[in-house]
Every structure is written in structure tokens, then in C-alpha cells.
N, C-alpha and C positions, 0 to 999 in steps of 0.2 A: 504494500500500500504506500505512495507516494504522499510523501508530509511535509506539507510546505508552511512555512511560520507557524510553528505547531500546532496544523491541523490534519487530521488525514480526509485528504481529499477523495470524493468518491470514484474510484478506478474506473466504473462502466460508461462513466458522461464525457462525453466532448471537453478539452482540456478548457475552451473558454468558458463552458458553463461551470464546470468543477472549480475552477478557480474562483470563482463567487461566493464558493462557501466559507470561504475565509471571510471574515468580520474587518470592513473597511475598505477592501477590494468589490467593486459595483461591475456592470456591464460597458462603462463606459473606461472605469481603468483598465479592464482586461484586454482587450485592446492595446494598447500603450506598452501594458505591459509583456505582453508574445511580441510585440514589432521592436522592442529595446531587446528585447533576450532573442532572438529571433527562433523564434517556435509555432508551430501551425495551431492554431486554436481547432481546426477540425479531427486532428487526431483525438486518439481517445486518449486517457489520460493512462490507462495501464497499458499502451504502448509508448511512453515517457522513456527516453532512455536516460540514465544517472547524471547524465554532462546536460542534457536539457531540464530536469530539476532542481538542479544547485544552479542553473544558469537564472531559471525562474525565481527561486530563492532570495539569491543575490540580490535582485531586480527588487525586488518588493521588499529587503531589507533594507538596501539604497533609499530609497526613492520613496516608499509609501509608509504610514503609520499605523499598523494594523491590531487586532485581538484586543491583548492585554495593554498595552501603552494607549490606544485607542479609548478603549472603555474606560480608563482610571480619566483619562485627560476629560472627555466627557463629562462622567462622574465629577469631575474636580471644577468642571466649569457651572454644572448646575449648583452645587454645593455652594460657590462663590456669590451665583444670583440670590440664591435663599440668601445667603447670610447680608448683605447690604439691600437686601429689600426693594428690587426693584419689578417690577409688575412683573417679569417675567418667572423669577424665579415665586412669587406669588401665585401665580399660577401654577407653578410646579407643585407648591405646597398645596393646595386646594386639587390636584390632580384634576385639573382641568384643560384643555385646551390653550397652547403657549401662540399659538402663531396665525391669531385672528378669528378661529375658524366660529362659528355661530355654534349657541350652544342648545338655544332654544327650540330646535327641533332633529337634529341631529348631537355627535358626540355620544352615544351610546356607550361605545367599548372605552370610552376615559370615563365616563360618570357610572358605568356600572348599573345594573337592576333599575328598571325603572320601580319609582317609589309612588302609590297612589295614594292619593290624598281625597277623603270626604267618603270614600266606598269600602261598607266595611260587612261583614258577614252577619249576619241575625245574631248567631253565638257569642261574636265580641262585641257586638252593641250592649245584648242583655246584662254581659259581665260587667260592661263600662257602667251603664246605667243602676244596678243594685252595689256597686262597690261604695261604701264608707266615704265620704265628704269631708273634707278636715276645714274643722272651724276659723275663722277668719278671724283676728286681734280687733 
């Protein structure tokens, strides 16, 4: 299995799609990257020979910022927004939507379950309605 910035890439896919599975590397640096290392993006990736995956390698340890140094940097930059407080990093902390998007009828998968409000079952009304009132000062 060929492993490139410590991932093992998947051997049956085309070397330009495989190479995407690495975090950082897209479909648009793939490119870039076989034309600097010179390597056919249409081979598959377990006919690689050893001088064309350390050529790969190289390239993307050159030139691109991937995985782990990736995610911490990321990591380090939201972390920064929280802490001086500025809407975006506010939005981060409300895990809501950072980059405009409306929230009011889409945003789903960042806000989670929807939560209904005013419709409730006969069983938890009756409970709400016989439950014990606490006396007001």
C-alpha cells in the first residue's frame, strides 16, 4: 500500500483521485502536483513505482501543508477568533454558520434537530398542567 504524508492511499483508484484522500491536497492541487513530480494521474495508484512515490512525496512535502500541521494550524486559527471575540469566531462558538450563509431556513446539519416549539403530545401537556406551581414572593 503506497503512503504518502502519512496516509495510505487507496491502491484501486486512479493516482489523481487517490491522492485527494490526503487532508489538504483538493482536485485542483492534484494537478500541480503529478505535473511538478511528473507522474500520470491516470495510472492507478498500485501500479506506482517507488521513484514515483517519494517523487510524489517530496512534492507535497515541498510545497503543500497537509494532515496534521494543517489541522492544528486551522485549529489554532479558530481558537484565536474565539478568544479576541470577533463575530466570527462567535459564530464558531454558537456552532452556527461563519461565512454568511442564512440560517433561517436552511443550516440544518450546523444547528442540529430541529426543535419544535408550541406542539406538544396530550401526555406532556396533562403532566405540565397537574404539576405543582411554586408560589411567587
Amino acid at each position: 500500500m503506497a503512503r504518502i504524508a502519512g496516509v495510505d492511499i487507496p491502491l484501486a483508484k486512479r493516482t489523481d483521485i487517490a491522492l485527494t484522500y490526503i487532508y489538504g491536497i483538493g482536485r485542483s492541487n492534484v494537478k500541480l502536483v503529478l505535473d511538478v513530480a511528473k507522474v500520470d494521474g491516470a495510472k492507478r495508484a498500485k501500479d506506482l513505482t517507488e521513484d514515483e512515490v517519494n517523487r510524489l512525496q517530496k512534492v507535497i512535502e515541498k510545497n503543500y501543508r497537509v494532515e496534521g500541521d494543517l489541522r492544528r494550524e486551522i485549529a489554532d486559527t479558530i481558537k484565536r477568533l474565539r478568544e479576541i471575540g470577533t463575530y466570527r469566531g462567535i459564530r464558531h462558538v454558537k456552532k452556527l454558520p461563519v461565512r454568511g450563509q442564512r440560517t433561517r431556513s436552511n443550516a440544518r446539519t450546523k444547528r442540529g434537530k430541529r426543535v419544535t416549539i408550541g406542539a406538544m403530545k396530550k401526555d406532556d401537556r396533562a403532566k405540565l398542567d397537574t404539576a405543582p406551581v411554586a408560589e411567587k414572593k
